[in-house]
C-alpha positions, -999 to +999 in steps of 0.1 A: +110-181+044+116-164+012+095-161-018+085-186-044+068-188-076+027-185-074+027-181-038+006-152-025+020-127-007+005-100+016+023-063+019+009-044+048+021-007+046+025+011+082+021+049+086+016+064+116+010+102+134+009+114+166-010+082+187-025+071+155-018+040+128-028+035+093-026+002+073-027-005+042-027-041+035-021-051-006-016-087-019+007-103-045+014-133-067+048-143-072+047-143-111+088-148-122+115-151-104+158-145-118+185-164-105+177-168-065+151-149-064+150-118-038+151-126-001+121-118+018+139-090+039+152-073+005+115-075-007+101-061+023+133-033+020+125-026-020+084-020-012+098+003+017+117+025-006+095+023-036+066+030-020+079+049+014+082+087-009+052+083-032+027+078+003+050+110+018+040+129-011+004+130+001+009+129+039+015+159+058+050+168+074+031+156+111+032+120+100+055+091+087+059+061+064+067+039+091+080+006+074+067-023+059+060-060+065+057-089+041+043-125+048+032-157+029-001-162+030-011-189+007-003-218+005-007-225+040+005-226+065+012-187+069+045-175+068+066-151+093+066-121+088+096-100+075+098-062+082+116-035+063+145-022+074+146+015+061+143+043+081+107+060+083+102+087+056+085+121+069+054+130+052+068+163+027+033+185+024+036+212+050+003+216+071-016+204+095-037+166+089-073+164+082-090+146+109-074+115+113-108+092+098-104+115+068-089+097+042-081+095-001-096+071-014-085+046-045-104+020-059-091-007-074-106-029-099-100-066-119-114-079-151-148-091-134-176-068-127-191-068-089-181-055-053-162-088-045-139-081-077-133-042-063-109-032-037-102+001-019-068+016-008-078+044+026-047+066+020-039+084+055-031+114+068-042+144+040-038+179+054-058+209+056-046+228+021-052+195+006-093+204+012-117+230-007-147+232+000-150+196+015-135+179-015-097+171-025-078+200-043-066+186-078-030+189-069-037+164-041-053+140-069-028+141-089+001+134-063-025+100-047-023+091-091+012+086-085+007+065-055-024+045-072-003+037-104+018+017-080-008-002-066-014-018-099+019-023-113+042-056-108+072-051-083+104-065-093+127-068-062+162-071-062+188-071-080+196-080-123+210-112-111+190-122-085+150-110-087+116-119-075+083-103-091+051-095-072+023-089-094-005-071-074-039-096-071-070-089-050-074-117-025-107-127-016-100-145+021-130-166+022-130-183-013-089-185-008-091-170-047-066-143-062-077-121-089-052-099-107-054-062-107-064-044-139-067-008-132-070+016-106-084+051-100-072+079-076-110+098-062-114+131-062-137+127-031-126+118+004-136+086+024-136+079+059-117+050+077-141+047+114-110+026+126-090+059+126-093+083+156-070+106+174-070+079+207-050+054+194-018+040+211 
């Protein structure tokens, strides 16, 4: 099943270290589509690639960008899933990870004011030179800036001919309603994810 216009879309971003997974589930509205349209396997490959270095900036060399899977969500009935094909990317900052509940944290926001018009990205696997004095270093901030600026900005996958674009919406599960994305901010605090622990599979 491949994309169409003003379906939703949810993008679930895998990383993983040692026994440990971290996901990161965004969601999109299909807002234009070129020609065809991209296939849901070269959608799923593009958000690998785009994304797969910018979360490796921030994730220490013990970890990976795993891969990445893509599914219609809305309308129902749900989709299958389709997962990226790229190889995993290595995390590039050279030390050993923060406890693995230790997380950066981006918030993202919409044109509405209130918690259910705010989301939050848990970004895995920071390291220990990433930490002074129990806060983010600045260089780490500015390296999760580039990753939140993503987070926020339409995806076009595919090629000149043939394109599909995902514009990035907050998806409230209950009320089945899609909100777009209006900003986004990279915190210069850390957060914890509880689900996160050196035990898992």
């Amino acid at each position: 099943m491949d994309p169409s216009l003003n379906e939703i879309w949810q993008v679930v971003f895998r990383c993983a270290a040692l026994r440990d997974i971290a996901l990161n589930v965004r969601h999109y509205r299909i807002s234009n589509e070129v020609g065809n349209g991209a296939t849901a396997q070269v959608a799923a490959n593009f958000f690998a690639t785009t994304f797969g270095p910018v979360y490796a900036a921030v994730m220490s060399t013990g970890s990976f960008f795993d891969y990445v899977t893509i599914q219609r969500i809305d309308p129902l009935p749900l989709g299958v899933s389709t997962f990226s094909t790229n190889a995993a990317v290595q995390g590039t900052v050279a030390d050993d990870i923060l406890p693995n509940q230790v997380c950066g944290a981006i918030t993202l926001t919409t044109a509405f004011a209130g918690q259910g018009f705010r989301g939050r990205v848990y970004v895995p696997y920071p390291t220990e030179g990433d930490n002074t004095d129990g806060e983010p270093t600045g260089a780490y901030v500015a390296s999760l800036a580039a990753l939140t600026a993503l987070f926020t900005t339409p995806i076009v996958a595919g090629g000149a001919g043939d394109n599909t674009t995902f514009s990035p919406v907050l998806w409230n599960r209950a009320g089945r309603i899609a909100t777009p994305l209006m900003g986004a901010l990279a915190r210069s605090y850390w957060t914890t994810q509880r689900r996160r622990n050196n035990k898992r599979f």
